[in-house]
C-alpha positions, 0 to 999 in steps of 0.5 A: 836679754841677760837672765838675771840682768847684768849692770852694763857701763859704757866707755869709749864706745864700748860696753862693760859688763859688771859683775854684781858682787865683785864690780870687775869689768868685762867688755861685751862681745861686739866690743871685743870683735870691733877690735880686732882684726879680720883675719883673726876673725876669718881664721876663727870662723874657718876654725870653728865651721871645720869643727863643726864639720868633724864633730857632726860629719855623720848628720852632715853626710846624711844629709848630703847623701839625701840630696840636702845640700842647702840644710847642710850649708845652713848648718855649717853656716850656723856653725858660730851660733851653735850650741854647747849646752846653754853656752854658744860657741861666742861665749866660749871665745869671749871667755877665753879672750878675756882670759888670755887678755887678762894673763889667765889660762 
């Protein structure tokens, strides 16, 4: 649950959320990745496990090299769900595509 909460509409089966002082509209997660299409997403997901990959090599080698293959699949596989401080990587992408959507850089 969003911390403080934040208004959420619904249109055409997808949820907005509202910014509380501006009333601008942003489309929820779920409702970006509902329209787009797979290879992106394959793409995406390729992108994001080979960073996490190079960023984490040491730890991923260690465990390995210990004979701990599956933790070293787990965190790869958990690569999306990843944190970068209090952000997830699937907050990162969302704001980014909003941006793009929206003609920013």
């Amino acid at each position: 649950m969003t911390n403080p909460v934040v208004e959420t509409i619904k249109r055409d089966g997808s949820r907005f959320y509202v910014h509380p002082e501006t009333n601008a509209k942003v489309l929820g997660v779920t409702s970006i990745t509902r329209n787009l299409p797979k290879p992106f997403l394959q793409y995406s997901g390729q992108r994001l496990v080979a960073e996490e990959t190079v960023d984490d090599l040491g730890s991923i080698t260690q465990l390995m090299v210990a004979g701990n293959r599956d933790p070293a699949m787990d965190m790869l596989k958990r690569a999306l769900q990843s944190s970068t401080g209090n952000v997830t990587r699937i907050d990162h992408w969302q704001h980014n595509h909003q941006n793009l959507h929206d003609g920013q850089n």
